[in-house]
LUMBA-941193 format. One line per field, with one value per residue: x, y, z of N, C-alpha, C in turn. Coordinates in pm, whole numbers, m for minus. Example, Ala and Ser with C-alpha at 12.3 -4.5 7.8 and 13.67 -1.06 7.14 Angstrom:
REM residues 2
n.x <- c(1319 1285)
n.y <- c(m569 m225)
n.z <- c(780 708)
ca.x <- c(1230 1367)
ca.y <- c(m450 m106)
ca.z <- c(780 714)
c.x <- c(1320 1290)
c.y <- c(m330 3)
c.z <- c(780 787)
//
This chain:
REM residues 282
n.x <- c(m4584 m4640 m4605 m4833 m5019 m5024 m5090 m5359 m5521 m5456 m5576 m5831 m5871 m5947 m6158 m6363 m6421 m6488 m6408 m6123 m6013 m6030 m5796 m5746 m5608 m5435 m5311 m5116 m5164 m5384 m5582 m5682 m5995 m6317 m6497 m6572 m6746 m6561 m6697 m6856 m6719 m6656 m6660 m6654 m6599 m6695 m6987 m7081 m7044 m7240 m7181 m7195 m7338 m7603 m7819 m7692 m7485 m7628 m7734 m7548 m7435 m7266 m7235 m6973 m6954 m7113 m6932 m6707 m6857 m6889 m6612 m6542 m6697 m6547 m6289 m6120 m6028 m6163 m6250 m6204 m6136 m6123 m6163 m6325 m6580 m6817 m7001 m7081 m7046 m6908 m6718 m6583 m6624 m6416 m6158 m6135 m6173 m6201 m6356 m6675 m7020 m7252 m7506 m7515 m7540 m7799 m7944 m7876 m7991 m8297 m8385 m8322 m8435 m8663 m8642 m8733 m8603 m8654 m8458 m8276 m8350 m8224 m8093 m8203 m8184 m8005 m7818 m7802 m7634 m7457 m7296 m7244 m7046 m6845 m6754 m6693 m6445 m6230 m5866 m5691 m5617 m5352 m5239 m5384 m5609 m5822 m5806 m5990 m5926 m5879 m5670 m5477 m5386 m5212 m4879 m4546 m4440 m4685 m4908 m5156 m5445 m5624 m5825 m6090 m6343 m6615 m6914 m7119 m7347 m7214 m6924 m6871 m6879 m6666 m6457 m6498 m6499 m6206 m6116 m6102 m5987 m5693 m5696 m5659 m5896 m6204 m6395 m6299 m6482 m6702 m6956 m7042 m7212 m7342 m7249 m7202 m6962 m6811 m6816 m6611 m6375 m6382 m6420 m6247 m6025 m6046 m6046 m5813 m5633 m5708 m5577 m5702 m5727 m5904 m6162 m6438 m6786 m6960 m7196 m7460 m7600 m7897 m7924 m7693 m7740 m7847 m7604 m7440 m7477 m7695 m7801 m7547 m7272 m7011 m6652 m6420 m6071 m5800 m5487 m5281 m5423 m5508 m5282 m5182 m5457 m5376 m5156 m5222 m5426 m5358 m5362 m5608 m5949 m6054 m5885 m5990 m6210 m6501 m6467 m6534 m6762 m6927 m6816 m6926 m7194 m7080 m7038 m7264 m7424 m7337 m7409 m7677 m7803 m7581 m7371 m7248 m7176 m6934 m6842 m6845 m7054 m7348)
n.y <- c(19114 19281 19146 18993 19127 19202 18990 18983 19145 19132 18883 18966 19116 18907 18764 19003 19179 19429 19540 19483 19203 19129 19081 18877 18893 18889 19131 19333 19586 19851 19934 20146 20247 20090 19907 19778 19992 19987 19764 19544 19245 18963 18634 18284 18252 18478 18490 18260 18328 18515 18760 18926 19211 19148 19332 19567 19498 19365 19580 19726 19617 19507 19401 19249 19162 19385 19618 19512 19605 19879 19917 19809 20007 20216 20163 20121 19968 19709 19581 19356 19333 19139 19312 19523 19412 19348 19150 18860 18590 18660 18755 18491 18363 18448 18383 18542 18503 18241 17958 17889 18079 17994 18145 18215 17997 17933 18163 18178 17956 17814 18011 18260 18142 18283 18547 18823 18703 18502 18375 18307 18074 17945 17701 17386 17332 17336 17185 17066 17333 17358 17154 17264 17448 17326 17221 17420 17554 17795 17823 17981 18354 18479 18774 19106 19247 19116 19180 19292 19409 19572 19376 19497 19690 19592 19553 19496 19368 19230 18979 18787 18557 18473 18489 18702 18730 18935 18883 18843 18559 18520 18622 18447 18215 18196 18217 17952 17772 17804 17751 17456 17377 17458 17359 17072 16905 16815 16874 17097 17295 17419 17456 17522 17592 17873 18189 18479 18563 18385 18230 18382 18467 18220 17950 17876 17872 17668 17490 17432 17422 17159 17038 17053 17140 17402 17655 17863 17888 18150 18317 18332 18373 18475 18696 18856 18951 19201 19359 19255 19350 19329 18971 18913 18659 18564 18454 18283 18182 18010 18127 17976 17809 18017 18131 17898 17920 18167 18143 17940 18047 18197 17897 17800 17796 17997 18150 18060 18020 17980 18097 18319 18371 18349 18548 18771 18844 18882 19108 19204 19179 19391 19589 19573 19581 19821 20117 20196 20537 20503 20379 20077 19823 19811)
n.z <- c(m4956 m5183 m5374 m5388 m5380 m5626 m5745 m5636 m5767 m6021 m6040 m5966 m6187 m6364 m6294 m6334 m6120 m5864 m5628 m5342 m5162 m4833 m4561 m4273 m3954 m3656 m3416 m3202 m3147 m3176 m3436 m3720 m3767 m3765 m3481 m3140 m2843 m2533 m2304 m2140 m2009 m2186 m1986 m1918 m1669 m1548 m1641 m1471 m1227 m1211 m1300 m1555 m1693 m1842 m1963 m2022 m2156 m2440 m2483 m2567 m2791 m3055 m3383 m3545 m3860 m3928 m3855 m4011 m4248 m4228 m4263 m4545 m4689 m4619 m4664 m4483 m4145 m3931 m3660 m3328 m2995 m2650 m2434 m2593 m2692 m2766 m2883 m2758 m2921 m3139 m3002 m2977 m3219 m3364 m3246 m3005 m2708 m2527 m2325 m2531 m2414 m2210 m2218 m2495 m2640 m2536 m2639 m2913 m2983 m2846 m2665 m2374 m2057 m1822 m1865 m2157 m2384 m2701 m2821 m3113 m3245 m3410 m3450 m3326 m3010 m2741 m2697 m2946 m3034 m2902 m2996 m3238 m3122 m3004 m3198 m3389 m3246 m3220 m3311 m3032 m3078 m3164 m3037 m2955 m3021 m3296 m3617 m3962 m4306 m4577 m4859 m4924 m4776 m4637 m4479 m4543 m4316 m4208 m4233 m4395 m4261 m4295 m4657 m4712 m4981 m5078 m5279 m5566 m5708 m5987 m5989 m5733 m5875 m6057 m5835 m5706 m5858 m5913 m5668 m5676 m5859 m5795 m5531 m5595 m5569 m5501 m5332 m5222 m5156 m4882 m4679 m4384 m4115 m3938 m3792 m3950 m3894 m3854 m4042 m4201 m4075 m3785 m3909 m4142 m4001 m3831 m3993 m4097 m3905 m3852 m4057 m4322 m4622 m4708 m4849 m4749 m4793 m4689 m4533 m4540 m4274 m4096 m3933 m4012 m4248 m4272 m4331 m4568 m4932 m5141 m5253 m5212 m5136 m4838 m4897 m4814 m4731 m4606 m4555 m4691 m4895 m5058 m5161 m5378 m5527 m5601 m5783 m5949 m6145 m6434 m6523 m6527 m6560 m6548 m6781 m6972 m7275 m7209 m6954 m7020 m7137 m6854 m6752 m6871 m6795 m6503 m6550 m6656 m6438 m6284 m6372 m6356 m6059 m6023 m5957 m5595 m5450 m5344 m5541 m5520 m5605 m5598)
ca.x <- c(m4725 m4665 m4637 m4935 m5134 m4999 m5158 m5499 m5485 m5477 m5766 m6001 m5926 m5992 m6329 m6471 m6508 m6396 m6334 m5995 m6089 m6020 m5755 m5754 m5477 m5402 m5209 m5147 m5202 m5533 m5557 m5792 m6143 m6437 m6491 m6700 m6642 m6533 m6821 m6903 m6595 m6734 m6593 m6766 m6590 m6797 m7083 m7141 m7088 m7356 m7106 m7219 m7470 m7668 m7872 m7556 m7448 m7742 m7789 m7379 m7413 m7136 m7185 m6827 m6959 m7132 m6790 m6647 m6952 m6825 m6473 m6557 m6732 m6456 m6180 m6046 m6039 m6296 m6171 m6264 m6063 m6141 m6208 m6427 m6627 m6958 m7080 m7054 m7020 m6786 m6570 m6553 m6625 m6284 m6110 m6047 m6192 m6311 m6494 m6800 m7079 m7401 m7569 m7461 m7648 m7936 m7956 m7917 m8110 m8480 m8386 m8336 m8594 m8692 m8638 m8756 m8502 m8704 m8417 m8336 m8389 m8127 m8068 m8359 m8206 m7926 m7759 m7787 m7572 m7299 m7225 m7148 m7021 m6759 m6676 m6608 m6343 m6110 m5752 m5664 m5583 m5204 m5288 m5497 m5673 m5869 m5889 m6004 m5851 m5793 m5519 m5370 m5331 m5101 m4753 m4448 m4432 m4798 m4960 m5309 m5419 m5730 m5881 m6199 m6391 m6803 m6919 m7221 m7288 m7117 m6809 m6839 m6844 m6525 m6339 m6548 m6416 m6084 m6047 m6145 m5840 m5605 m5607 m5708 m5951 m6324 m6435 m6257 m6531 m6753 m7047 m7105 m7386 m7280 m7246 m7127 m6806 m6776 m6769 m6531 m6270 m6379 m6395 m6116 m5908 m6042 m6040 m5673 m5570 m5717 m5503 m5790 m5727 m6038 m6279 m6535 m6853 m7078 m7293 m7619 m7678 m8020 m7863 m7603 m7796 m7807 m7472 m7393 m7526 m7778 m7736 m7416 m7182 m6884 m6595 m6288 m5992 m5701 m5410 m5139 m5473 m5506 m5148 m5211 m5514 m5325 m5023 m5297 m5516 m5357 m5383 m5690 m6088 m6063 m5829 m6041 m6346 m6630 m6579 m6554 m6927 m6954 m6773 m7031 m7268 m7088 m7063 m7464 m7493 m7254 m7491 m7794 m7713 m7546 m7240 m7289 m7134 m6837 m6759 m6859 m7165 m7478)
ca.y <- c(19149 19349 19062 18900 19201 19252 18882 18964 19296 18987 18787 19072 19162 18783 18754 19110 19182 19531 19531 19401 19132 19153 18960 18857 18865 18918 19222 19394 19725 19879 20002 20283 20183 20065 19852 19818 20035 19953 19717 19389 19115 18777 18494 18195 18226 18584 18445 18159 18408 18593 18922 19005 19252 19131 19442 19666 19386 19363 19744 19818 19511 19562 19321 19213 19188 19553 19679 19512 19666 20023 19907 19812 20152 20330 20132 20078 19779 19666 19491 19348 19260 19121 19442 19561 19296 19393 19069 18714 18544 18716 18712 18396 18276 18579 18329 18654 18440 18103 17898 18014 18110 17961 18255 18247 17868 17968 18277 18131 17813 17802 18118 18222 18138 18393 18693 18806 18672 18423 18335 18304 17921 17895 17598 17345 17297 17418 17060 17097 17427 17323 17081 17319 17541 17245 17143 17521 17596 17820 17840 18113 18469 18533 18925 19150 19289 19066 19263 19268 19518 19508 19312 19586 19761 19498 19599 19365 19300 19133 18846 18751 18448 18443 18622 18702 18768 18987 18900 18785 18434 18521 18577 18292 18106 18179 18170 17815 17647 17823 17675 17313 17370 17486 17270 16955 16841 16861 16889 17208 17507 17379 17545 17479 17606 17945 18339 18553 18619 18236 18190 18452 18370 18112 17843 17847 17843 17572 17353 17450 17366 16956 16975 17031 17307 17442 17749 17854 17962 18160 18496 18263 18451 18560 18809 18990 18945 19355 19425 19273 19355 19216 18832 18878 18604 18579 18395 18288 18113 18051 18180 17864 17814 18111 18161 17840 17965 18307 18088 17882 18145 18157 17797 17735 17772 18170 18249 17960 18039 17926 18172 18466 18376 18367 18689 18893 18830 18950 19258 19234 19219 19527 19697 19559 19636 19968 20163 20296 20635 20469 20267 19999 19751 19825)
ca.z <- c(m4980 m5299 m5486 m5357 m5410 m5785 m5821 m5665 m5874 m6169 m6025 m5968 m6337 m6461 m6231 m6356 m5962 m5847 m5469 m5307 m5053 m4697 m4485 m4140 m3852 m3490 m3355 m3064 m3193 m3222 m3603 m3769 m3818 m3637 m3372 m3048 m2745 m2390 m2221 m2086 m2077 m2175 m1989 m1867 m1531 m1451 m1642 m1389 m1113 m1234 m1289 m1648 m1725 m1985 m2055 m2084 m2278 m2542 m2502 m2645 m2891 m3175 m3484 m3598 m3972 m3919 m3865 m4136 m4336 m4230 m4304 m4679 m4755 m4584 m4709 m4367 m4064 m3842 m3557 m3233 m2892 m2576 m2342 m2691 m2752 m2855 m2932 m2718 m3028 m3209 m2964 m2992 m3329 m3408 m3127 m2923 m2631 m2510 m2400 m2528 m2308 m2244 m2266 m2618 m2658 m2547 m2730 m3065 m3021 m2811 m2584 m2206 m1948 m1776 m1983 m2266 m2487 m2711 m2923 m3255 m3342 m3578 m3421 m3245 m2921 m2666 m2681 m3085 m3020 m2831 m3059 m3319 m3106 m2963 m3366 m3424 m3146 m3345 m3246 m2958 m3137 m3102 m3050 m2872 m3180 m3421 m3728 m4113 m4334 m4690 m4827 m5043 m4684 m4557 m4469 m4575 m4199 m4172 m4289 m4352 m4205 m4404 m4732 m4765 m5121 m5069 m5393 m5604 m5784 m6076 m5898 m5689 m5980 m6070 m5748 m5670 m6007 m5900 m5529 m5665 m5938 m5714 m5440 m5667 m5450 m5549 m5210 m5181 m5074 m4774 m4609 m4266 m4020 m3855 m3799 m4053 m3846 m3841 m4184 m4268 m3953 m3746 m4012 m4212 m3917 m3766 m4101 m4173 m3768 m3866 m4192 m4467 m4698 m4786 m4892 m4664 m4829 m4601 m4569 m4457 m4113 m4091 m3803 m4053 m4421 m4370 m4392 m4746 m5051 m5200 m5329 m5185 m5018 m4844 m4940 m4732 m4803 m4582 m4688 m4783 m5027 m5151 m5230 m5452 m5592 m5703 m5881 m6037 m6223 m6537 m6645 m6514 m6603 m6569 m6878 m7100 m7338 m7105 m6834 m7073 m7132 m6747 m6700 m6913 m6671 m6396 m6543 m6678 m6293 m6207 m6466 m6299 m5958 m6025 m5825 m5510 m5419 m5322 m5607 m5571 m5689 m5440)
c.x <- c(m4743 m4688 m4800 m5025 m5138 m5114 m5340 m5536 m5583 m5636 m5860 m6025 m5976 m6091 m6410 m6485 m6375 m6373 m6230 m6076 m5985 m5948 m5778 m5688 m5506 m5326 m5264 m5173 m5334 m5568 m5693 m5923 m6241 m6402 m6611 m6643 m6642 m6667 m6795 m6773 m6640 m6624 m6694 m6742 m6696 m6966 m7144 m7151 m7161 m7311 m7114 m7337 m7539 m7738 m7800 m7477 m7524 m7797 m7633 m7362 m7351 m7128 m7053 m6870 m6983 m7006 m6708 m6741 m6900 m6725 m6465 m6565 m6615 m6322 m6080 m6052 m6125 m6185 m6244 m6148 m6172 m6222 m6319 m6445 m6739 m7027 m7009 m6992 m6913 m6654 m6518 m6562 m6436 m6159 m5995 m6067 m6244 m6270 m6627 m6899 m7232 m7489 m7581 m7552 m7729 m8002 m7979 m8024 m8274 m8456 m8386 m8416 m8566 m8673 m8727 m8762 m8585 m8552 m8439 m8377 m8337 m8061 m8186 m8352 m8056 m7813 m7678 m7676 m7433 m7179 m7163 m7078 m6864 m6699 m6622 m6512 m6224 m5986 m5713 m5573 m5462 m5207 m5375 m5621 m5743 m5908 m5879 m5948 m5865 m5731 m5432 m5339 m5256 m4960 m4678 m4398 m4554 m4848 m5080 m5292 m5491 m5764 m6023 m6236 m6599 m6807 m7060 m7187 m7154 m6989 m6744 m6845 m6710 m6417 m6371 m6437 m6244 m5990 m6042 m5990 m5709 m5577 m5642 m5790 m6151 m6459 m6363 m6325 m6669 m6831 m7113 m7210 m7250 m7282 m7153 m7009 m6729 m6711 m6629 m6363 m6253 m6336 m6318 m6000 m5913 m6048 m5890 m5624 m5607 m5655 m5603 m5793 m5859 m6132 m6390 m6631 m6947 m7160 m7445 m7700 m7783 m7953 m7804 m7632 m7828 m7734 m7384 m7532 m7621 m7777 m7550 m7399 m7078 m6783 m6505 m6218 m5903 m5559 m5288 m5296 m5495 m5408 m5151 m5268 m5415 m5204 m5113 m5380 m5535 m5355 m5512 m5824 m6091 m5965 m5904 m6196 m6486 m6607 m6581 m6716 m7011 m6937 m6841 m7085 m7208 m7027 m7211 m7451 m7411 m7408 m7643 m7808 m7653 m7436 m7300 m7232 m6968 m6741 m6836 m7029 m7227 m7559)
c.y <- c(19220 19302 19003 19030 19241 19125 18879 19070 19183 18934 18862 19104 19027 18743 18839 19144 19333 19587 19436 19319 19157 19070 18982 18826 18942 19016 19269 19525 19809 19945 20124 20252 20192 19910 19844 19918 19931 19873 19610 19308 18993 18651 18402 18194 18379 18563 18362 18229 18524 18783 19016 19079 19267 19253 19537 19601 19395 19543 19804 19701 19570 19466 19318 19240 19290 19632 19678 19563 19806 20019 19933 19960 20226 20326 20086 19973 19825 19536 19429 19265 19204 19203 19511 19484 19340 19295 18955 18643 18559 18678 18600 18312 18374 18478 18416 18586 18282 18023 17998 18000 18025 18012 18233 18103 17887 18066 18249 18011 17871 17936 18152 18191 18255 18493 18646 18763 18512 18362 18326 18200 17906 17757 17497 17303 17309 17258 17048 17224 17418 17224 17155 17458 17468 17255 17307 17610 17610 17841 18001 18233 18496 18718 18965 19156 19107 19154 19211 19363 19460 19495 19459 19701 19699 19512 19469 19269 19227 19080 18822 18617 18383 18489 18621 18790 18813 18967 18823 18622 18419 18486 18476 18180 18077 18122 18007 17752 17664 17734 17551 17291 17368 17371 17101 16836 16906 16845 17017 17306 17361 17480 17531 17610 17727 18095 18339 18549 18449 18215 18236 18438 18304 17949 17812 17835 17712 17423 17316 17402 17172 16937 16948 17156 17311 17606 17725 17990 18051 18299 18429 18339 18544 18729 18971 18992 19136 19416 19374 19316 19267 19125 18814 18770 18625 18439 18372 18185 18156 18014 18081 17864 17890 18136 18042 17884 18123 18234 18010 17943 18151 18020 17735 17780 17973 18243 18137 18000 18038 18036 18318 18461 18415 18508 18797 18880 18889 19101 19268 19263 19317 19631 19692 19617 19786 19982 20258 20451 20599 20369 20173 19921 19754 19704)
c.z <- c(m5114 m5352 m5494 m5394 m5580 m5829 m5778 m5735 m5995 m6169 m6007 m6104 m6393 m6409 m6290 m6248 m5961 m5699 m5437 m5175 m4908 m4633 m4378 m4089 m3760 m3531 m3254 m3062 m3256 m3338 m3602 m3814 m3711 m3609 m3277 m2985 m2626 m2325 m2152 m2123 m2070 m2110 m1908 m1691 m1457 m1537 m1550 m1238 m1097 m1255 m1444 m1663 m1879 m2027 m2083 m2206 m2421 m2572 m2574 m2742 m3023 m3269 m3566 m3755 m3993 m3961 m3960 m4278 m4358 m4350 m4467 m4738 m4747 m4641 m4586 m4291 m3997 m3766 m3415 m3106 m2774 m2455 m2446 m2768 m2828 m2885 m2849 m2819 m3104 m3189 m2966 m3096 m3386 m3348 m3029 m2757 m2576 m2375 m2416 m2389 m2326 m2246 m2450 m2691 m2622 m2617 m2853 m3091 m2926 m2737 m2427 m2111 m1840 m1746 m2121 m2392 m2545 m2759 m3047 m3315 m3479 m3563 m3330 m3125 m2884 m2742 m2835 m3114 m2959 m2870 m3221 m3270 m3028 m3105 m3441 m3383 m3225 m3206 m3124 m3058 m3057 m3124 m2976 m2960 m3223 m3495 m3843 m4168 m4501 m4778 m4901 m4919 m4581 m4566 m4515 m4415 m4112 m4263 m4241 m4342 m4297 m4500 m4770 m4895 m5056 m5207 m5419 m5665 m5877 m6041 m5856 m5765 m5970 m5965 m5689 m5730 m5969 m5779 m5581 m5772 m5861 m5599 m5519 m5583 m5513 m5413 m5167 m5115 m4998 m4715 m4504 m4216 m3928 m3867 m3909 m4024 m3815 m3940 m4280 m4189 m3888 m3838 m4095 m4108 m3841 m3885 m4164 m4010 m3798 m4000 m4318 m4473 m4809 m4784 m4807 m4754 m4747 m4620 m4524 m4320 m4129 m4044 m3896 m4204 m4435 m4371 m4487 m4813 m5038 m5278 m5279 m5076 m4958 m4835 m4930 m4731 m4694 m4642 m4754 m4932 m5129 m5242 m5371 m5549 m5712 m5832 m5961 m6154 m6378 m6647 m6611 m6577 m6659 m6716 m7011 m7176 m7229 m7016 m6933 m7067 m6942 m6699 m6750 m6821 m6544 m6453 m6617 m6487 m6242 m6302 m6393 m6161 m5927 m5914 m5716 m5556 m5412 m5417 m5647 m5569 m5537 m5449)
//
């Protein structure tokens, strides 16, 4: 991991970007951060026997990206297991559990009948939901834990699975032009339909389990647009590509004339923007 962190060290200096990005792995060990607490256990077998309580449920709700919102500021992990779920979803876009729930399809698409719960209509119909909720069935989490953390707090005895990049256009310029170099594939970064906590761990795991190494652009979720920044995306890469990407850096687009012009700009927008308290770009 030292090495690997000496080389994103590199790439944060040849982007202009000044946060370390965030990996993602299983353990069985509950780390230092936030989280949910103790509530509701989602499975479909005490869903159908009517044994969850949805308003304890929706009343201890724990956004997974939230957490990793803390995490950032704090510098620490955000995590989420099974027994502290906090979110249906999560748990299952994280693949701390599954199958998902149909609670969870009705919720996001037209909403429950009879409750309150209109839904959100991020989708136009339950049927419409299950089909991306079938095509995003991430691999079962070898671990209790799902956590984020980041990487420059990764021991030589763990391994990220995934890395995520919070960053503005600019940025994502760079690391775009970078993924499409790296894996030589101009279909490289991909933006499917999905939660924040999708984009950042669901989806790269489930595009690297069918053998396509690719960049997952996301940050789209109405739901969690207030725990980044503003104009911010996020930007996740698993990690055989990344490791590419980092050995690629120096001969590619980022040490050539053209992005220097790009790279003012992302510091015009650190300047625009401004530093929080904590550092970094608000």
């Amino acid at each position: 991991m030292k090495a690997m962190n000496r080389q994103t060290r590199r790439l944060l200096e040849l982007l202009g970007h000044d946060e370390m990005p965030f990996g993602a792995f299983y353990s069985d060990k509950k780390p230092d951060g936030y989280g949910p607490k103790p509530g509701e256990i989602f499975t479909r077998e005490r869903e159908t026997a009517g044994e969850i309580d949805w308003q304890k449920a929706f009343g201890n709700f724990t956004c997974l990206t939230g957490s990793v919102w803390l995490a950032r500021k704090k510098k620490k992990a955000a995590w989420i297991s099974h027994e502290e779920c906090g979110c249906m979803g999560g748990g299952y876009y994280s693949g701390i559990y599954g199958p998902y729930l149909e609670t969870n399809v009705l919720y996001v698409s037209t909403g429950i009948p009879g409750t309150h719960i209109e839904g959100e209509h991020y989708l136009p119909s339950p049927e419409s939901m299950r089909a991306f909720m079938d095509d995003c069935a991430v691999p079962p989490g070898k671990g209790k834990y799902c956590v984020l953390k980041p990487l420059e707090q990764f021991t030589d005895v763990e391994s990220p699975l995934s890395v995520t990049f919070f960053a503005r256009p600019e940025v994502l310029t760079g690391l775009h032009t970078l993924t499409g170099y790296a894996a030589g594939n101009h279909n490289a970064v991909v933006t499917p339909f999905g939660a924040a906590c999708t984009s950042i761990i669901g989806w790269p795991l489930v595009y690297e389990q069918r053998g396509r190494e690719c960049a997952v652009l996301g940050g789209f979720d109405p739901s969690a647009r207030k725990f980044l920044k503003a104009d911010e995306l996020t930007f996740s890469i698993p990690l055989s590509l990344y490791k590419k990407m980092l050995d690629a850096m120096e001969t590619s687009a980022l040490t050539r004339h053209t992005w220097e012009g790009v790279r003012k700009k992302v510091m015009k927008s650190g300047r625009v923007w401004g530093r929080g308290e904590d550092g970094a770009q608000g």
